[in-house]
PDB file of N, CA, C, O and CB in Angstrom:
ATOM      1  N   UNK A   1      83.128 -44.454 124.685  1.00  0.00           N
ATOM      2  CA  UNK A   1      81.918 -43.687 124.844  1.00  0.00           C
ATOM      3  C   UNK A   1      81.104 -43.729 123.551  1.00  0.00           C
ATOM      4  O   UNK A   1      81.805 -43.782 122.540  1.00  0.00           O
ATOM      5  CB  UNK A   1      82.244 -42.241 125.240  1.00  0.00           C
ATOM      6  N   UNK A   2      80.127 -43.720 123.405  1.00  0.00           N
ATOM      7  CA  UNK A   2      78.405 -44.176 122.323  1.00  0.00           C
ATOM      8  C   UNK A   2      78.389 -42.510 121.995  1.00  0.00           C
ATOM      9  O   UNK A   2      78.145 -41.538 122.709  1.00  0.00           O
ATOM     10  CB  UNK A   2      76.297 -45.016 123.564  1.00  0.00           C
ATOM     11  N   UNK A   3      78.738 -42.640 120.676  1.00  0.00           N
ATOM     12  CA  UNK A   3      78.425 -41.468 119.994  1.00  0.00           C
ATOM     13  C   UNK A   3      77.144 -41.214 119.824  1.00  0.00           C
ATOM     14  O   UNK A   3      76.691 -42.308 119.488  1.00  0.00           O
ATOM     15  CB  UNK A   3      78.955 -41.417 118.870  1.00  0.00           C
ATOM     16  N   UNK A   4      76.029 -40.246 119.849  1.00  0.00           N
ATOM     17  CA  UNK A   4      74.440 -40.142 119.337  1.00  0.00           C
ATOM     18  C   UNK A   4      74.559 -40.168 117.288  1.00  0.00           C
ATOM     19  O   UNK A   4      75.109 -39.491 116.420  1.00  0.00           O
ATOM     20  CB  UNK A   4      73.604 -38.137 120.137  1.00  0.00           C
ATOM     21  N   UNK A   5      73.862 -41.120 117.342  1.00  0.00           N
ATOM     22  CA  UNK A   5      73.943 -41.250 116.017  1.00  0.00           C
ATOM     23  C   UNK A   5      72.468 -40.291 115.352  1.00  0.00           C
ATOM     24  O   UNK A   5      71.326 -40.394 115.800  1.00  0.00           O
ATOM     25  CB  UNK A   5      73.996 -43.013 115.690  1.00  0.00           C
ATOM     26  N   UNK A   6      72.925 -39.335 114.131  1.00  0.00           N
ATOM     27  CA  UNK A   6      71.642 -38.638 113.552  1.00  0.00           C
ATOM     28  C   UNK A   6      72.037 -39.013 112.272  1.00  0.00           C
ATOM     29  O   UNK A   6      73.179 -39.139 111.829  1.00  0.00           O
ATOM     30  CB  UNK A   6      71.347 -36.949 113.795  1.00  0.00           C
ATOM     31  N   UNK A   7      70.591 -39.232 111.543  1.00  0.00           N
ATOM     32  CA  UNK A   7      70.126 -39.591 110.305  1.00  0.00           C
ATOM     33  C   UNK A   7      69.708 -37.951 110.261  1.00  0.00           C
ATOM     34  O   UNK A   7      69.105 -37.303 111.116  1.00  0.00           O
ATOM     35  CB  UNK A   7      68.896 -40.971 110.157  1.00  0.00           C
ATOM     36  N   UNK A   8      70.309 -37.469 108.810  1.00  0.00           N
ATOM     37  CA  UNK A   8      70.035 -36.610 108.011  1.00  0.00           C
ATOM     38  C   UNK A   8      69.592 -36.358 107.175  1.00  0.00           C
ATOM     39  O   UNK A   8      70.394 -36.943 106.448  1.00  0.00           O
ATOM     40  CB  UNK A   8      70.419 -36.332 107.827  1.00  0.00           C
ATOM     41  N   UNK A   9      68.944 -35.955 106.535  1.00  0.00           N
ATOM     42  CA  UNK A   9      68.081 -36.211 104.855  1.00  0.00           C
ATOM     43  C   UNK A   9      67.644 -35.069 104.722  1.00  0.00           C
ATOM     44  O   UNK A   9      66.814 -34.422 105.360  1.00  0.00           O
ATOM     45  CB  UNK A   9      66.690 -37.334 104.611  1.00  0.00           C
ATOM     46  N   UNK A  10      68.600 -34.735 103.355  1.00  0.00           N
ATOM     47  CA  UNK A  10      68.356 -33.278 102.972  1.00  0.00           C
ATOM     48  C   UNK A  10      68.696 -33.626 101.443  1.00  0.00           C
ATOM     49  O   UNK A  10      69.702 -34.317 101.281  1.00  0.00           O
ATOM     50  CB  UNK A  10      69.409 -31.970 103.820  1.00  0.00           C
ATOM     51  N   UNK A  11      67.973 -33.229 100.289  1.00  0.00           N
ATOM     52  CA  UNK A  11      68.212 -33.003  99.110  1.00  0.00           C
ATOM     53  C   UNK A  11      69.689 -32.767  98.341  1.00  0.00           C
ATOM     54  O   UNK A  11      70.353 -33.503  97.610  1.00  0.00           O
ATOM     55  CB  UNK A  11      67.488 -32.095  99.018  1.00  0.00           C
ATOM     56  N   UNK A  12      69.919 -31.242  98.900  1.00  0.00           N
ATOM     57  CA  UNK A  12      70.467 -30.438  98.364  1.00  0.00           C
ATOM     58  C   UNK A  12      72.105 -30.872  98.768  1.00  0.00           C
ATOM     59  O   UNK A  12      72.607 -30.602  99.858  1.00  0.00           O
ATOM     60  CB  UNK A  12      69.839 -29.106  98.747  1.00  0.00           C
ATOM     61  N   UNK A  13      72.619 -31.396  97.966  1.00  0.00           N
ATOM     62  CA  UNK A  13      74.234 -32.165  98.292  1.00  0.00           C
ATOM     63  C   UNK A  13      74.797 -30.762  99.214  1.00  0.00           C
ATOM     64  O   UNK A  13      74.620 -31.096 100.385  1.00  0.00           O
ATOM     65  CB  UNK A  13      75.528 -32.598  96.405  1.00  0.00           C
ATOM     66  N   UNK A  14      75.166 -29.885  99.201  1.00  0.00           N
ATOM     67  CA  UNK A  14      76.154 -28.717  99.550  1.00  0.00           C
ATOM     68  C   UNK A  14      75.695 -28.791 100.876  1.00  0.00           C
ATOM     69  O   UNK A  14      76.234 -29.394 101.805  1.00  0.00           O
ATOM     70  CB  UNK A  14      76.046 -27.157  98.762  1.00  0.00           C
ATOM     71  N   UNK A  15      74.192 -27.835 100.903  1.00  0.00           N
ATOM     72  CA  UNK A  15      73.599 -28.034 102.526  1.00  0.00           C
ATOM     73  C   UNK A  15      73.627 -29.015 103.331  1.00  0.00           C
ATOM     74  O   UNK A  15      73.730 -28.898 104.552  1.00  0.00           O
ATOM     75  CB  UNK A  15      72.413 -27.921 102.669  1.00  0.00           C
ATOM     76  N   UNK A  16      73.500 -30.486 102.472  1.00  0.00           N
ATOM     77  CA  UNK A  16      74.032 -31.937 103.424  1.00  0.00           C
ATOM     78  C   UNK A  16      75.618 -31.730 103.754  1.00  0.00           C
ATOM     79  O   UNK A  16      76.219 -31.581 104.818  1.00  0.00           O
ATOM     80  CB  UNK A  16      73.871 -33.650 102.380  1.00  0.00           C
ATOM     81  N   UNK A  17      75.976 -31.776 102.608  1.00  0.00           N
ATOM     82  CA  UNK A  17      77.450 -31.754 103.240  1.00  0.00           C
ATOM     83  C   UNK A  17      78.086 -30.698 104.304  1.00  0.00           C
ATOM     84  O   UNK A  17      79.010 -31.068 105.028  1.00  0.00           O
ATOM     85  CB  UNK A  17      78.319 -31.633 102.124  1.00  0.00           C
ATOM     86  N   UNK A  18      77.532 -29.276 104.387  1.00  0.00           N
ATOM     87  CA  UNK A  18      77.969 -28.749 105.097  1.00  0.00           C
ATOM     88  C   UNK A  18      77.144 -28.999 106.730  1.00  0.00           C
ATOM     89  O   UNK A  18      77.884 -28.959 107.713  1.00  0.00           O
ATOM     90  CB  UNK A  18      78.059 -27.556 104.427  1.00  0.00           C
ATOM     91  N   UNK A  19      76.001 -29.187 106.899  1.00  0.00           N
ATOM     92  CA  UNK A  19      75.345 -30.084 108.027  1.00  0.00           C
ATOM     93  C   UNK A  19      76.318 -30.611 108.582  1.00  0.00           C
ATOM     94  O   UNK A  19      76.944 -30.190 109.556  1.00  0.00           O
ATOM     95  CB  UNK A  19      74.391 -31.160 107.658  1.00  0.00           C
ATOM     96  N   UNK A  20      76.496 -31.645 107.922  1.00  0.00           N
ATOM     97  CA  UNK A  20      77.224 -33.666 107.962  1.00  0.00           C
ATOM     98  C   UNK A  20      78.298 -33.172 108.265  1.00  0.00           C
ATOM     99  O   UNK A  20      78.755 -33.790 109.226  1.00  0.00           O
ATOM    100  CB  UNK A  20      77.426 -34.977 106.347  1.00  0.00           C
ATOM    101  N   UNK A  21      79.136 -32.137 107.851  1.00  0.00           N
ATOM    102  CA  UNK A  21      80.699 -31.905 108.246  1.00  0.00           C
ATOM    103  C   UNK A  21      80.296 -30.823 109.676  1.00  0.00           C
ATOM    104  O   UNK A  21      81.353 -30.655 110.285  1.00  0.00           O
ATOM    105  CB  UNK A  21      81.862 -30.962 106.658  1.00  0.00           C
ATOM    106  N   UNK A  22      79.671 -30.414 110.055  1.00  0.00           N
ATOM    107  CA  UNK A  22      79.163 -29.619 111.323  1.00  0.00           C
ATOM    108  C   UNK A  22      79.163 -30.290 112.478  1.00  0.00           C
ATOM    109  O   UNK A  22      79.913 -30.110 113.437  1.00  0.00           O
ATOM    110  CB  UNK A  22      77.845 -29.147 111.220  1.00  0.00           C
ATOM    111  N   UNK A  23      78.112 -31.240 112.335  1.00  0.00           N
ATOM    112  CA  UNK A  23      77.895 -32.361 113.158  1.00  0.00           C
ATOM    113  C   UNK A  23      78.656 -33.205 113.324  1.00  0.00           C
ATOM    114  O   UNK A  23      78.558 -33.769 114.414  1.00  0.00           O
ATOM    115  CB  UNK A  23      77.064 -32.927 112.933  1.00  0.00           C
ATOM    116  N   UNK A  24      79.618 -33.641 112.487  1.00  0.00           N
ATOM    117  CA  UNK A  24      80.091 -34.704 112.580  1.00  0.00           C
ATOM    118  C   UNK A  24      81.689 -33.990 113.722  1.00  0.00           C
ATOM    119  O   UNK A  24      82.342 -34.775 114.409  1.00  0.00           O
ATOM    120  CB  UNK A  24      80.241 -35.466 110.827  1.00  0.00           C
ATOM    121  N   UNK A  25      81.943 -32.804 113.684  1.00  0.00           N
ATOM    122  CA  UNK A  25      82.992 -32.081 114.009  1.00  0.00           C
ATOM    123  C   UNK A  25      82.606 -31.785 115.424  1.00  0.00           C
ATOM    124  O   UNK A  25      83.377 -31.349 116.279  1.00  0.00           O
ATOM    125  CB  UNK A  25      83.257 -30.893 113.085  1.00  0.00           C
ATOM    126  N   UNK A  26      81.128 -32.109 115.617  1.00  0.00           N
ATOM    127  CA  UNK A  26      80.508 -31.678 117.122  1.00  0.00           C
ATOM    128  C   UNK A  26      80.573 -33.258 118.108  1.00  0.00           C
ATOM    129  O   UNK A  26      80.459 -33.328 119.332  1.00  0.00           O
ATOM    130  CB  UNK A  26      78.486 -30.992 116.890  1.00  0.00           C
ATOM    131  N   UNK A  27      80.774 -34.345 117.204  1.00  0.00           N
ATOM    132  CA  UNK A  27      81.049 -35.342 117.763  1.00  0.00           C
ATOM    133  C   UNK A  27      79.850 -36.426 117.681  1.00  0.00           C
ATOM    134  O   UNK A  27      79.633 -37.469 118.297  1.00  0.00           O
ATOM    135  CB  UNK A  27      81.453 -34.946 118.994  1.00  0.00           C
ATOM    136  N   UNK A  28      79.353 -35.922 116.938  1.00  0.00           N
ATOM    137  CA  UNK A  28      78.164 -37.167 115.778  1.00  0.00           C
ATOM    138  C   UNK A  28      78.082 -37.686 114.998  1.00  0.00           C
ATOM    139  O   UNK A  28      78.056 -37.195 113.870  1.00  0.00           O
ATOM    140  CB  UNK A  28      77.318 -37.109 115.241  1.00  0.00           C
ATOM    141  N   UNK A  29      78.003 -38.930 115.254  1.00  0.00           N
ATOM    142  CA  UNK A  29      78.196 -40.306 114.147  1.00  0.00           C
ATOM    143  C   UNK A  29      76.902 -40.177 113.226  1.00  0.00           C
ATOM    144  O   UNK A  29      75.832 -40.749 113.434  1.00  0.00           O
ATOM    145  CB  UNK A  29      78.185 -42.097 115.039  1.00  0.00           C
ATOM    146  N   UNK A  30      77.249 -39.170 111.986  1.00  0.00           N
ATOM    147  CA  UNK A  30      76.103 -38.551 111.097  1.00  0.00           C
ATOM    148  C   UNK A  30      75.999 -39.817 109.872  1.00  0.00           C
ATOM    149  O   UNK A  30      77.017 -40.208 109.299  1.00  0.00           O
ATOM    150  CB  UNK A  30      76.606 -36.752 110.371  1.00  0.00           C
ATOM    151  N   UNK A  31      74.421 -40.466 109.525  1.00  0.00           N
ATOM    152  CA  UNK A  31      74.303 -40.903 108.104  1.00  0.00           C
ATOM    153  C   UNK A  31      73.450 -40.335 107.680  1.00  0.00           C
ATOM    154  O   UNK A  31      72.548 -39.919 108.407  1.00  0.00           O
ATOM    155  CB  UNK A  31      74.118 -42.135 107.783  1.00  0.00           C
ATOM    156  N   UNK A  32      73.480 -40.056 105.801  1.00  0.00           N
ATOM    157  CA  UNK A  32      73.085 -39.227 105.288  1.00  0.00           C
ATOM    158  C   UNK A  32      71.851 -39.577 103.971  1.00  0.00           C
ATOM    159  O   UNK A  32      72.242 -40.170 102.966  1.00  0.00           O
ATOM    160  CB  UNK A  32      74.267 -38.633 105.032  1.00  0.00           C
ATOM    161  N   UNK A  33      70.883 -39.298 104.054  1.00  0.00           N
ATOM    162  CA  UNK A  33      69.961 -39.726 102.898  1.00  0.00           C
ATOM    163  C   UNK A  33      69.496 -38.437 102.356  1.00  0.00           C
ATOM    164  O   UNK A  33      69.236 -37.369 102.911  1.00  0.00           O
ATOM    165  CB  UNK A  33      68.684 -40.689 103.344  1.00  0.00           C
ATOM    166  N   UNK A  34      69.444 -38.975 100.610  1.00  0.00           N
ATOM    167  CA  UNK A  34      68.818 -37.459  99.992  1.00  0.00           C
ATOM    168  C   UNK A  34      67.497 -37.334  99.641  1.00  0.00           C
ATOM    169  O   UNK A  34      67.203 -36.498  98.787  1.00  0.00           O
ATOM    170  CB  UNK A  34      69.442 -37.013  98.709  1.00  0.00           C
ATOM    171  N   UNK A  35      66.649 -38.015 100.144  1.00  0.00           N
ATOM    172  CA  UNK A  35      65.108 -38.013  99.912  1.00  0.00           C
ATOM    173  C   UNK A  35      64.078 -38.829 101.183  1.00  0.00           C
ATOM    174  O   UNK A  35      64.503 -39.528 102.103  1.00  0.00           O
ATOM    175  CB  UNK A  35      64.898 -38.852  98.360  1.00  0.00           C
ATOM    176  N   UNK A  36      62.826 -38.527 100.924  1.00  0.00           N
ATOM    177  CA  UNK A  36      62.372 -39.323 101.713  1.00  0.00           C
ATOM    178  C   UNK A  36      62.453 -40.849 101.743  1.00  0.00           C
ATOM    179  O   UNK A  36      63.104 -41.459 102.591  1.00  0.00           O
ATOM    180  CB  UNK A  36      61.383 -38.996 101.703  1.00  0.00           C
ATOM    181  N   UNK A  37      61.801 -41.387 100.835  1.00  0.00           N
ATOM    182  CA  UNK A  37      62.364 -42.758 100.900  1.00  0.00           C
ATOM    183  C   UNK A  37      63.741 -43.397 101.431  1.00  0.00           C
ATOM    184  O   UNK A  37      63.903 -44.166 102.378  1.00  0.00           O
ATOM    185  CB  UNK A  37      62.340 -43.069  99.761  1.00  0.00           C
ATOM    186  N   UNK A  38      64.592 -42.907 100.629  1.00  0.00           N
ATOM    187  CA  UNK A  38      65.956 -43.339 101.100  1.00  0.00           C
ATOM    188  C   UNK A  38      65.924 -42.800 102.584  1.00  0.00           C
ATOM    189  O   UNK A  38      67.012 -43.169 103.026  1.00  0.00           O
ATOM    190  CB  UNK A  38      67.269 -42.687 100.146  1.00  0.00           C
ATOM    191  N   UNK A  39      65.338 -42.204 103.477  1.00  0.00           N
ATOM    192  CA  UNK A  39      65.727 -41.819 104.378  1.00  0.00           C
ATOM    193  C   UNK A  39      65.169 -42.661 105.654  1.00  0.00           C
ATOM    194  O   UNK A  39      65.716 -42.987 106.707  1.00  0.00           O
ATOM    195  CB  UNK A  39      65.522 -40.563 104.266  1.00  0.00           C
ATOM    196  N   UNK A  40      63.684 -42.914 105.072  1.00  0.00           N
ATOM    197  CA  UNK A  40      62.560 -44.299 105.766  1.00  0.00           C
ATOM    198  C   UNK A  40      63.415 -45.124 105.870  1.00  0.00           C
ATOM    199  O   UNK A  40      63.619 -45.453 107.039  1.00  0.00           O
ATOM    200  CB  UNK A  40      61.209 -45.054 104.871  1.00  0.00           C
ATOM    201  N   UNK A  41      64.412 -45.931 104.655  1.00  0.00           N
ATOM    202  CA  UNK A  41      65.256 -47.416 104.777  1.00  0.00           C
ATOM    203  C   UNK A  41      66.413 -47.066 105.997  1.00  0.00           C
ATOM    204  O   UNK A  41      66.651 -47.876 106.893  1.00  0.00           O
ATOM    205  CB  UNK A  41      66.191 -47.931 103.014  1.00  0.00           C
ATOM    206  N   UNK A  42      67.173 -45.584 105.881  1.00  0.00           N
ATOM    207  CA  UNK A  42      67.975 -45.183 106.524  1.00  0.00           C
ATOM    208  C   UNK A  42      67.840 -45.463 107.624  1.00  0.00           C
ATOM    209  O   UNK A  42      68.694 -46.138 108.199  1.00  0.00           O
ATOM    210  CB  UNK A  42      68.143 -44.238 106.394  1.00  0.00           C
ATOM    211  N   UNK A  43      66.253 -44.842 108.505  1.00  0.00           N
ATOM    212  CA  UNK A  43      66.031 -45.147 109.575  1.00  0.00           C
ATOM    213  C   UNK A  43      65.929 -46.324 109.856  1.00  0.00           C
ATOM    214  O   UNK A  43      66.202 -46.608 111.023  1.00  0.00           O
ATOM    215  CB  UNK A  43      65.275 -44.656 109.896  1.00  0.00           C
ATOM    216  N   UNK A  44      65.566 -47.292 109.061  1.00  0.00           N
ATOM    217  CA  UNK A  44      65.196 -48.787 109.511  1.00  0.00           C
ATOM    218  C   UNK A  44      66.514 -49.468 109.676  1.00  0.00           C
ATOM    219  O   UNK A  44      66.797 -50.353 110.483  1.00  0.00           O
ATOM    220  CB  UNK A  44      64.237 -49.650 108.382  1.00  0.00           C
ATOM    221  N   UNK A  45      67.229 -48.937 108.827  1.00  0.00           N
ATOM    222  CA  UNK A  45      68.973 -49.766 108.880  1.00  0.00           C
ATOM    223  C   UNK A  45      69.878 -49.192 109.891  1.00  0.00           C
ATOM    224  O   UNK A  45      70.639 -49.851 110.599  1.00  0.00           O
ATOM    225  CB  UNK A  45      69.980 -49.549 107.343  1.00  0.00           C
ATOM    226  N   UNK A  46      69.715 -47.716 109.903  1.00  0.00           N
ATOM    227  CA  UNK A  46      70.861 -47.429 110.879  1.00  0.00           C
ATOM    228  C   UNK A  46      70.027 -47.055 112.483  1.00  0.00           C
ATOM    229  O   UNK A  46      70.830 -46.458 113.200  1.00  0.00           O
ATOM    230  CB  UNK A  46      71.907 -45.924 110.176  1.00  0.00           C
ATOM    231  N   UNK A  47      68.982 -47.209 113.020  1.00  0.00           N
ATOM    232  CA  UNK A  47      68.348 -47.258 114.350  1.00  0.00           C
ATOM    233  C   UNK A  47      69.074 -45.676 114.460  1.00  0.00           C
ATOM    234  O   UNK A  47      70.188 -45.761 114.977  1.00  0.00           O
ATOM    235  CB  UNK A  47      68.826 -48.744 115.610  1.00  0.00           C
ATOM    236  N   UNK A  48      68.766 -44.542 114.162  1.00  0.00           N
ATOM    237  CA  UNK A  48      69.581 -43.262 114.360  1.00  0.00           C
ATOM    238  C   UNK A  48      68.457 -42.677 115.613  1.00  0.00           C
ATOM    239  O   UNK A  48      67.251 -42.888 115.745  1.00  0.00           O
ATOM    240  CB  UNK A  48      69.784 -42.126 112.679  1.00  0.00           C
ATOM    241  N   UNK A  49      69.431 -41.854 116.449  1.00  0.00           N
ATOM    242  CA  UNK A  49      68.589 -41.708 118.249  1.00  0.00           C
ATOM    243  C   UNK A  49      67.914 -39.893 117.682  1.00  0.00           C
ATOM    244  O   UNK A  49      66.921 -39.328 118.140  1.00  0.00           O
ATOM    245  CB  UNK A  49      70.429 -41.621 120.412  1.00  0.00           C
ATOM    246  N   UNK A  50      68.643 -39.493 116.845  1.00  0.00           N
ATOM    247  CA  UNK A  50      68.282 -38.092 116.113  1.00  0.00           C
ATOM    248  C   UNK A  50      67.166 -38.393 114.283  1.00  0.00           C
ATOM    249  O   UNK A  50      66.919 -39.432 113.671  1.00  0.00           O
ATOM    250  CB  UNK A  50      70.302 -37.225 115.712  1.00  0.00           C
ATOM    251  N   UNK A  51      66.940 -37.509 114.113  1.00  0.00           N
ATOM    252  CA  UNK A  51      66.604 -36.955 112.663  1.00  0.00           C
ATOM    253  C   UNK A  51      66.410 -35.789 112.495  1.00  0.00           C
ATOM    254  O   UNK A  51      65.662 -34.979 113.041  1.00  0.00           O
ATOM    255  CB  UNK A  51      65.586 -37.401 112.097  1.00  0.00           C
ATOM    256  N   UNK A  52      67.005 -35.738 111.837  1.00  0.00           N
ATOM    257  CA  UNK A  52      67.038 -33.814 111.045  1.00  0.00           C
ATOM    258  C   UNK A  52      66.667 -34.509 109.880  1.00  0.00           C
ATOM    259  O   UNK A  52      67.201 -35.543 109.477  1.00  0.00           O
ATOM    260  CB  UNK A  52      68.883 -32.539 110.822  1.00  0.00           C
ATOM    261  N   UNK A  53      65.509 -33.761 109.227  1.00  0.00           N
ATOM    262  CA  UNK A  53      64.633 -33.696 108.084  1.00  0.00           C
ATOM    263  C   UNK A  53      64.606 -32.275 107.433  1.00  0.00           C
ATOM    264  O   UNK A  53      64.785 -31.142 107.880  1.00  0.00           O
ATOM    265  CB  UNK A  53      63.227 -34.113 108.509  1.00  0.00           C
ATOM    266  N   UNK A  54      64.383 -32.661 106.503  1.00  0.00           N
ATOM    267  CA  UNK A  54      64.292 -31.533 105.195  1.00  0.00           C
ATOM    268  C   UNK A  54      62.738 -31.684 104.999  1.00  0.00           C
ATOM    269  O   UNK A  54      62.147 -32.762 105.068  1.00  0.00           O
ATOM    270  CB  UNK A  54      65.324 -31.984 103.529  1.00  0.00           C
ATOM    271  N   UNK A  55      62.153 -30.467 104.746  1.00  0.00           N
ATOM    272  CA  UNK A  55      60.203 -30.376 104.497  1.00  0.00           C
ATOM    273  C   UNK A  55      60.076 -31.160 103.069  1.00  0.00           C
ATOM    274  O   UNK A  55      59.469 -32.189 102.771  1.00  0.00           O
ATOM    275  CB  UNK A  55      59.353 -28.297 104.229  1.00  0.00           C
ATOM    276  N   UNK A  56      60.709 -30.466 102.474  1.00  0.00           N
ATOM    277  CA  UNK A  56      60.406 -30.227 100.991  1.00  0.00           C
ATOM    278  C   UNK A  56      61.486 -30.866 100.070  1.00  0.00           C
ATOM    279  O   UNK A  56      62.501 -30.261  99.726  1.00  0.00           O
ATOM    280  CB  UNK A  56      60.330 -28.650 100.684  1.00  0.00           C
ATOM    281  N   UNK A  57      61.120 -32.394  99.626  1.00  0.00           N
ATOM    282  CA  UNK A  57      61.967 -33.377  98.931  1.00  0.00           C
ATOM    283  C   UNK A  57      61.257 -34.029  98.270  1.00  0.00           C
ATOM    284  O   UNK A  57      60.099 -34.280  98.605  1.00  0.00           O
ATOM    285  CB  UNK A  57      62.718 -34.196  99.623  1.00  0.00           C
ATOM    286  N   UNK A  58      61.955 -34.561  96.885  1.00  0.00           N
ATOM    287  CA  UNK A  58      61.616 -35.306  96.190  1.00  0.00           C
ATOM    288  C   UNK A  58      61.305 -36.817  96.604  1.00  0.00           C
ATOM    289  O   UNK A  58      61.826 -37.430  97.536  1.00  0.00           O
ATOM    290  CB  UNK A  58      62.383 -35.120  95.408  1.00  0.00           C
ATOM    291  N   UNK A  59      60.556 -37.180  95.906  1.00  0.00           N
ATOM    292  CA  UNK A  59      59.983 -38.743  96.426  1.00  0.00           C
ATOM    293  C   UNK A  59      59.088 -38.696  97.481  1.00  0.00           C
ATOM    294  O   UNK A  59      57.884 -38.937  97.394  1.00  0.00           O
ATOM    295  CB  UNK A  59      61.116 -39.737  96.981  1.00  0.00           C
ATOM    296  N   UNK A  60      59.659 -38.399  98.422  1.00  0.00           N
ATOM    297  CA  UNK A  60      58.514 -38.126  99.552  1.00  0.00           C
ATOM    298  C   UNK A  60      59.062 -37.145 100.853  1.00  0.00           C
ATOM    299  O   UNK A  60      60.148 -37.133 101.433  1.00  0.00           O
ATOM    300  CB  UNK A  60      58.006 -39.732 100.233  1.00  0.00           C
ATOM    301  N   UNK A  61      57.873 -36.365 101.038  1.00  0.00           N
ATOM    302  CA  UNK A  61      58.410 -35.164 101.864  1.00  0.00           C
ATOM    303  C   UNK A  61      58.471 -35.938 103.330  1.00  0.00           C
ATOM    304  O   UNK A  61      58.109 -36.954 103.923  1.00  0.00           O
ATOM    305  CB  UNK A  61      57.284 -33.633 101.826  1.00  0.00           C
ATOM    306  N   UNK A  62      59.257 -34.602 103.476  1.00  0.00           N
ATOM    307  CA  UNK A  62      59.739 -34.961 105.428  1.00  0.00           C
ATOM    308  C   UNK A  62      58.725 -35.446 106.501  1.00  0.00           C
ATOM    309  O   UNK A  62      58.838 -36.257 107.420  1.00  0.00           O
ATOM    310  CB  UNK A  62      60.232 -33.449 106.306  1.00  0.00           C
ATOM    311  N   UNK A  63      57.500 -34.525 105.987  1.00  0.00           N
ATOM    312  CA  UNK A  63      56.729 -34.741 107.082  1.00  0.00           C
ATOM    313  C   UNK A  63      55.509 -36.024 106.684  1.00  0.00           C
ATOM    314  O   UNK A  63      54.615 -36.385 107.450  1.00  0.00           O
ATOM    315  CB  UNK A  63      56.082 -33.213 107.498  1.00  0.00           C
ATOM    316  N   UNK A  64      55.681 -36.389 105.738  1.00  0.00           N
ATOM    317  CA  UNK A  64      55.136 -38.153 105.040  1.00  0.00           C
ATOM    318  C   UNK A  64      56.423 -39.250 105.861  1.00  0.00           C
ATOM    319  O   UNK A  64      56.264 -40.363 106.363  1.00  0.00           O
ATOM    320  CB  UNK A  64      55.419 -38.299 102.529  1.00  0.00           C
ATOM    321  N   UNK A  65      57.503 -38.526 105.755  1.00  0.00           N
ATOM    322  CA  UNK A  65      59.037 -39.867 105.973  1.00  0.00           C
ATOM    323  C   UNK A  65      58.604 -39.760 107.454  1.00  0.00           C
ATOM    324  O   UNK A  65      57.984 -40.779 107.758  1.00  0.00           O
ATOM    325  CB  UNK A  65      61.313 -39.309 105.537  1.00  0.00           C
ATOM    326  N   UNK A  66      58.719 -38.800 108.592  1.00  0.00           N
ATOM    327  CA  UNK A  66      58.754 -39.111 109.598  1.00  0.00           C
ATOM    328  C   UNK A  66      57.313 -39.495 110.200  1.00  0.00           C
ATOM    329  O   UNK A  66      57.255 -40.140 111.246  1.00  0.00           O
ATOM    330  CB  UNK A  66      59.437 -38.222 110.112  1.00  0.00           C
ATOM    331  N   UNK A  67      56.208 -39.106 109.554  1.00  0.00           N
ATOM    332  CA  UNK A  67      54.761 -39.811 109.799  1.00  0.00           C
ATOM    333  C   UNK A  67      54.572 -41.634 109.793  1.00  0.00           C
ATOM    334  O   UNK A  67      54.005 -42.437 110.534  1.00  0.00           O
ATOM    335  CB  UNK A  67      53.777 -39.194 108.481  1.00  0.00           C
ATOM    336  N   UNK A  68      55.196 -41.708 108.823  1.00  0.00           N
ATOM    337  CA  UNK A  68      55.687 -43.225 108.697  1.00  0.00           C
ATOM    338  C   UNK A  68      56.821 -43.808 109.691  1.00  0.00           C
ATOM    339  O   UNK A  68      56.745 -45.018 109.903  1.00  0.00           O
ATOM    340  CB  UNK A  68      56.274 -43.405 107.251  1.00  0.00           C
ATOM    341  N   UNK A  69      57.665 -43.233 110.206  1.00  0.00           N
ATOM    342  CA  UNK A  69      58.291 -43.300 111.060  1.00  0.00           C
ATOM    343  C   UNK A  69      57.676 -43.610 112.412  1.00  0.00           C
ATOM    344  O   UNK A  69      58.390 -43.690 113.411  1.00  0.00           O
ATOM    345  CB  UNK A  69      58.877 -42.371 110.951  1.00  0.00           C
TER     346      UNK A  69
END
C-alpha cells in the first residue's frame, strides 16, 4: 500500500521534529526542509501529494515557496 508522502518545512528543528515524528507515527512517508528554498528543491525532488508550510522563514517565506509552487 502507497504511503501519502508530505513535504514539511519548518525552521525551528524541535517543532519539525516533533511534526515529522507525529506524522510519520500516523503512517506518512514525511521529508523535511528548513526554509523556503530548500523546500521549493524538496518539492521538485520528492513529488510530495501534501505540504505543510511554515509562514515565517528564513530565505524565503511560505507563502513566496508555495506561490512558486
Amino acid at each position: 500500500m502507497r504511503k501519502d508522502k508530505i513535504l514539511l518545512v519548518e525552521d525551528d528543528s524541535t517543532l519539525s521534529f516533533i511534526v515529522e515524528d507525529a506524522l510519520t507515527r500516523e503512517g506518512f512517508d514525511v521529508v523535511c526542509a528548513s526554509n523556503g528554498e530548500s523546500g521549493l528543491k524538496m518539492f521538485q525532488e520528492s513529488n510530495p501529494d501534501i505540504v505543510v508550510a511554515d509562514v515565517m522563514m528564513p530565505r524565503m517565506d511560505g507563502f513566496e515557496m508555495v506561490r512558486l509552487i
